[in-house]
C-alpha positions as CSV (number, residue, x, y, z in Angstrom):
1,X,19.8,5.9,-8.1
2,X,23.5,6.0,-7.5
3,X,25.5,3.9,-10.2
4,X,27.8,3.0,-6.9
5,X,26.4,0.1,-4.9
6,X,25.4,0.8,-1.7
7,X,27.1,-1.9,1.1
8,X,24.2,-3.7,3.1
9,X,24.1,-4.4,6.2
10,X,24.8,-0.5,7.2
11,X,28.3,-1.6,8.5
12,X,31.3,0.5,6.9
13,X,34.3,-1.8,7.0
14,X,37.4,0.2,8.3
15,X,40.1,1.6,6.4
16,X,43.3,-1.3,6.1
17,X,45.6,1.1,7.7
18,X,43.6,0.6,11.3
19,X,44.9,-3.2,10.8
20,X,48.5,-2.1,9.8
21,X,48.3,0.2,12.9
22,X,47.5,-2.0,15.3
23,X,49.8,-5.1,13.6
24,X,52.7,-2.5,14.6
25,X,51.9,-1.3,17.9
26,X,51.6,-5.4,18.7
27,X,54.6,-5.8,17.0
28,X,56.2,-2.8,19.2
29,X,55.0,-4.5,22.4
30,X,56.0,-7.5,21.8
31,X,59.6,-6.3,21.0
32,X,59.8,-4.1,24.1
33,X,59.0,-6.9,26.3
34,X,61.3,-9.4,24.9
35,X,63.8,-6.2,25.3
36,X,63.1,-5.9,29.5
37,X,63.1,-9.8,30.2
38,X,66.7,-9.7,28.5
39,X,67.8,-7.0,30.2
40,X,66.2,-7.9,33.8
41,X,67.7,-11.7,33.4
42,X,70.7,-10.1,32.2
43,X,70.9,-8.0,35.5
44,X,69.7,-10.7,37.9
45,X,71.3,-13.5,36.6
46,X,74.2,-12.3,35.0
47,X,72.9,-14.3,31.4
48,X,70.4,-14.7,29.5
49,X,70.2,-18.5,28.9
50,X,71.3,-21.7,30.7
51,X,72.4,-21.7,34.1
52,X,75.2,-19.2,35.7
C-alpha cells in the first residue's frame, strides 16, 4: 500500500489556478463592460451621470 492516502469519492479536485483564471476573466468582463456603457452614454448623451 501507498503511504499517500488515496482521495475517495474518485473526484480529483482541480488545480486553484482554474479558480484564479476564471476570477480574472470575470473580473476582465466586468471591467470591459463598465468601459462600453461609459463610453456609449458618453457618446449618446454627452455625460455619464445626471441629466444633460
Amino acid at each position: 500500500m501507498s503511504p499517500m492516502p488515496q482521495p475517495r469519492g474518485g473526484k480529483v479536485p482541480p488545480p486553484n489556478n482554474l479558480y484564479t483564471a476564471i476570477l480574472a476573466v470575470a473580473v476582465a468582463v466586468l471591467l470591459a463592460t463598465m468601459v462600453y456603457v461609459t463610453y456609449a452614454c458618453q457618446a449618446d448623451y454627452g455625460t455619464i451621470f445626471g441629466t444633460p
